[in-house]
Backbone as JSON, one array per atom type, in Angstrom:
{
  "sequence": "XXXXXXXXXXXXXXXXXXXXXXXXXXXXXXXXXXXXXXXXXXXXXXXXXXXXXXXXXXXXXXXXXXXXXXXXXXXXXXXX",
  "N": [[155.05, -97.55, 78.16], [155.51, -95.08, 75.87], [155.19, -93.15, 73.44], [154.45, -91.01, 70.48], [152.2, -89.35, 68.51], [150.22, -88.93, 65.46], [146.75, -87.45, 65.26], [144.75, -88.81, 63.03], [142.37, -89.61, 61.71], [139.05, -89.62, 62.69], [137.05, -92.48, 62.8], [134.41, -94.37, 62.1], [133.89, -94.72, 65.14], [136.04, -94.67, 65.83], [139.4, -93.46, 66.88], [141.77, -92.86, 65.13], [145.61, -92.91, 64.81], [148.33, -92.12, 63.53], [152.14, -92.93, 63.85], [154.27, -90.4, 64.48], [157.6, -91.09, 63.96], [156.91, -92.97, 62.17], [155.11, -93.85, 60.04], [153.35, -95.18, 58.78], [152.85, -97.45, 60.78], [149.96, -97.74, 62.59], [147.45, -96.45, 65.38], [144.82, -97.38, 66.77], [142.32, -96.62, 68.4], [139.69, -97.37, 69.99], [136.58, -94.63, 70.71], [135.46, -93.91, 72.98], [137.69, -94.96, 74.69], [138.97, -92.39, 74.98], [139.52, -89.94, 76.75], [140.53, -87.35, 76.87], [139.91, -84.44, 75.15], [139.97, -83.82, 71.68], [141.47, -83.1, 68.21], [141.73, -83.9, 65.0], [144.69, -83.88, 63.35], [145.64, -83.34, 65.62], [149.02, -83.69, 67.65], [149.83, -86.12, 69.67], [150.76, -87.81, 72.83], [151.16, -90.53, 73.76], [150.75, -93.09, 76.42], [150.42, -96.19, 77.09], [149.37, -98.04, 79.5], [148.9, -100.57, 81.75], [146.21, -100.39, 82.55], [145.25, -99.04, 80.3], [144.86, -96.11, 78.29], [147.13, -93.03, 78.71], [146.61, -89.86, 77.3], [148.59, -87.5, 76.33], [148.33, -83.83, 74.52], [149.74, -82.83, 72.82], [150.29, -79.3, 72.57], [151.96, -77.14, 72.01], [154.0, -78.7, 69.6], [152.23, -79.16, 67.82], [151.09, -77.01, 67.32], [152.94, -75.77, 65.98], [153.52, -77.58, 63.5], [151.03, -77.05, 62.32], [151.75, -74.76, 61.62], [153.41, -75.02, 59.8], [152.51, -76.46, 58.25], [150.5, -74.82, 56.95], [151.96, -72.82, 55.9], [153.29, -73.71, 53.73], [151.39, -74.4, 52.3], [150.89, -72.13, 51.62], [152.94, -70.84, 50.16], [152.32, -72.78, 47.87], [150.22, -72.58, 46.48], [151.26, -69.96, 45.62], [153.34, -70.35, 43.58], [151.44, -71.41, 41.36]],
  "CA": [[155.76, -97.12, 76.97], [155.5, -93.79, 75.32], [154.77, -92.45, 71.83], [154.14, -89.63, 69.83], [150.82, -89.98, 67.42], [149.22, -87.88, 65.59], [145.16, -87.9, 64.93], [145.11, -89.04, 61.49], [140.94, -89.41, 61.66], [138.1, -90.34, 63.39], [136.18, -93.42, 61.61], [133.33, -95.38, 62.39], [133.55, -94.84, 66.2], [137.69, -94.81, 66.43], [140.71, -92.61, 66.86], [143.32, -93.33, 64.02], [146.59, -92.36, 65.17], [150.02, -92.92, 62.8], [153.08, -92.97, 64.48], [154.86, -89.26, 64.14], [158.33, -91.66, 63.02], [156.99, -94.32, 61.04], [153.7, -93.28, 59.74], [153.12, -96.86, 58.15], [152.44, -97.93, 61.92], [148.82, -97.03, 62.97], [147.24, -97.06, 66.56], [143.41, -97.57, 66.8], [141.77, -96.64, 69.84], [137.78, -97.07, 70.52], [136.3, -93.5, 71.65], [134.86, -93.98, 74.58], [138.91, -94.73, 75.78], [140.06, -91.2, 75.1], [139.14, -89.48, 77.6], [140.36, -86.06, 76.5], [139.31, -83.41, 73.48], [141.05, -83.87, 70.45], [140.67, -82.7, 66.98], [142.36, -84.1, 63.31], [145.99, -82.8, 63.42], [146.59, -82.86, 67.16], [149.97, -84.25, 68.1], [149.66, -86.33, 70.86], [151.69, -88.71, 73.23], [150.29, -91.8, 74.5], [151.53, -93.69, 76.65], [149.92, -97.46, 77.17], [149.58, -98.88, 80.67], [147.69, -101.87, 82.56], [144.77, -99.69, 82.65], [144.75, -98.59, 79.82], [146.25, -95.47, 77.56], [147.19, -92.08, 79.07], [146.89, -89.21, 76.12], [149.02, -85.66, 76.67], [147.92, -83.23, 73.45], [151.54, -81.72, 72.11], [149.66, -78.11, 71.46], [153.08, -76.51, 70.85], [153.91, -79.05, 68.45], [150.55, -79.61, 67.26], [150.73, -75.34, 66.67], [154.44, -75.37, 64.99], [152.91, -78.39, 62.62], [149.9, -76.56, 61.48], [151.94, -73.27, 60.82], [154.65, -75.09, 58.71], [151.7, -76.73, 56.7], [150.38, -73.4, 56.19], [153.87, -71.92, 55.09], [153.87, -74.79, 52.62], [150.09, -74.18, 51.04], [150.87, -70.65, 51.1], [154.26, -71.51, 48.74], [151.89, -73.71, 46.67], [149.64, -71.13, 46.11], [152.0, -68.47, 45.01], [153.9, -70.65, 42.05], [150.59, -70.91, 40.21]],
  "C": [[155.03, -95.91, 76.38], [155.57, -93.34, 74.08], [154.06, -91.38, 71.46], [153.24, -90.12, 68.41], [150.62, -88.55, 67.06], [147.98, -88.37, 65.17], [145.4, -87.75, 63.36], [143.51, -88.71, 60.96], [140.28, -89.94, 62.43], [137.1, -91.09, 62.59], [135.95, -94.58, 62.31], [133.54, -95.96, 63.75], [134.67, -95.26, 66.86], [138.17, -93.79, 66.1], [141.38, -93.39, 65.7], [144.72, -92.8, 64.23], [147.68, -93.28, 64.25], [150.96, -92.38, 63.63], [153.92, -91.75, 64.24], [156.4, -90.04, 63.59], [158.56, -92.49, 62.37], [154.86, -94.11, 60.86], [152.67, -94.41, 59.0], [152.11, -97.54, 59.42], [151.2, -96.94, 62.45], [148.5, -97.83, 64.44], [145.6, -96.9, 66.52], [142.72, -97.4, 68.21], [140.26, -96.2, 69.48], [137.56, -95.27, 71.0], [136.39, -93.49, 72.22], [136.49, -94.25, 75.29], [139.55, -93.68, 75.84], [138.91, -90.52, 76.03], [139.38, -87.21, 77.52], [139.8, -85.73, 75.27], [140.36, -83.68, 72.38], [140.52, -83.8, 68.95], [142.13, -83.34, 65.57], [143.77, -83.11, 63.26], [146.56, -82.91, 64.47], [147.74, -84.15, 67.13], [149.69, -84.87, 69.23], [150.58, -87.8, 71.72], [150.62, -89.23, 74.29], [150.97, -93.04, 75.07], [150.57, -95.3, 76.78], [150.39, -97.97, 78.9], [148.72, -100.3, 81.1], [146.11, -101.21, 82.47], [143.97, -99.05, 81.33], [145.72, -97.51, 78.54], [146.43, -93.93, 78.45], [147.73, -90.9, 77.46], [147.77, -87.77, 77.06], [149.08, -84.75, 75.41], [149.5, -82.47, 73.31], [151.16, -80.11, 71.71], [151.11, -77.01, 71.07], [153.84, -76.82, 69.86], [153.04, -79.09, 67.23], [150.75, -78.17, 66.59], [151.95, -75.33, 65.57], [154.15, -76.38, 63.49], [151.73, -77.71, 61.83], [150.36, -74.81, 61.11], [153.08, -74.08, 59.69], [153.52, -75.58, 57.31], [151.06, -75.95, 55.83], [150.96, -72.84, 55.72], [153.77, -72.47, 53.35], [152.61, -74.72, 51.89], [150.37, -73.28, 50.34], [151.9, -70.57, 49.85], [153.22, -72.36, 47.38], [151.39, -73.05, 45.61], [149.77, -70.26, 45.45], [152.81, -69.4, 43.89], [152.49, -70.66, 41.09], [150.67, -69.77, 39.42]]
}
């Protein structure tokens, strides 16, 4: 099975991942099982098998996500 996470934080020697359409629902994964790079923000799809989890990093979501949040500071910004 297959899902879309994003890194929410890293705390006290875990991944935190909320669910990109129900953000209520969190996934917890130990370090040592991710096996790739990943940084606070990244989009990422995980799938869960017998073995284990398989991550794939979304970086053209992950990029279109961190320019809209920038759009949206930059707006914040400018009504002051």
């Amino acid at each position: 099975m297959t899902n879309k996470y994003t890194l929410d934080r890293i705390d006290d020697g875990f991944y935190v991942f909320l669910k990109r359409d129900d953000e209520s629902e969190q996934l917890i994964i130990p370090l040592e099982e991710v096996k790739v790079n990943l940084n606070e923000g990244d989009i990422v799809e995980i799938e869960t098998n017998e073995t284990g989890y398989r991550f794939e990093v979304l970086k053209e979501e992950t990029s279109d996500m961190k320019e809209k949040v920038s759009n949206l500071l930059e707006k914040l910004k400018n009504k002051k």
